[in-house]
N, C-alpha and C positions, 0 to 999 in steps of 0.2 A: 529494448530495441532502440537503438541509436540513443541513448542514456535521455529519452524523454520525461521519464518521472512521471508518468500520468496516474498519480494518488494523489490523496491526502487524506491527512490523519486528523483526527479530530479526540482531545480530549475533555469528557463530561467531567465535571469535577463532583457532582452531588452522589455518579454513582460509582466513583475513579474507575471510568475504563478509557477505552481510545475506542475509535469508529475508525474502519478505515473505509473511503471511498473511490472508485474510479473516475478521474477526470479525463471525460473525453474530449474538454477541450486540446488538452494534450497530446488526443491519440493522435496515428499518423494515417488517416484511410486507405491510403495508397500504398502504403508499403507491407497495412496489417488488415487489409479488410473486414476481416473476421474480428479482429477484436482481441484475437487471440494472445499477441505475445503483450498487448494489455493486460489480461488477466494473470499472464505469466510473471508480467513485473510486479501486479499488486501481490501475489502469492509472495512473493521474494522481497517486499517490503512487509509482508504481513510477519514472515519467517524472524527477518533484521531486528522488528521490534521485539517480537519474542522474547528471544535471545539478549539482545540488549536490556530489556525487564527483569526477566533471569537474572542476569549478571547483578543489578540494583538490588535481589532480593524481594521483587515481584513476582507473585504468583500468576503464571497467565491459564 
């Protein structure tokens, strides 16, 4: 929603995964109350990384 970006991705390296998080510093209160199309962006940044893992030959 309004290209906020409210993730972030965190990679551990001892157990090579990623963590991804919602930053609600980010979010937008007003326009998302609920929280909602935050969770719908981390979905669709969860999806990106997948996919792009994928592509590198990583198993997700």
């Amino acid at each position: 929603m309004h290209n906020a970006q409210p993730w972030r991705f965190r990679y551990v390296r001892q157990t090579r995964t990623f963590e991804l998080y919602a930053d609600f510093e980010r979010a937008m209160p007003y326009s998302d109350s609920r929280a909602r199309g935050l969770h719908i962006g981390c979905g669709a940044a969860l999806l990106n990384l997948r996919v792009a893992a994928a592509h590198d030959g990583w198993h997700a």
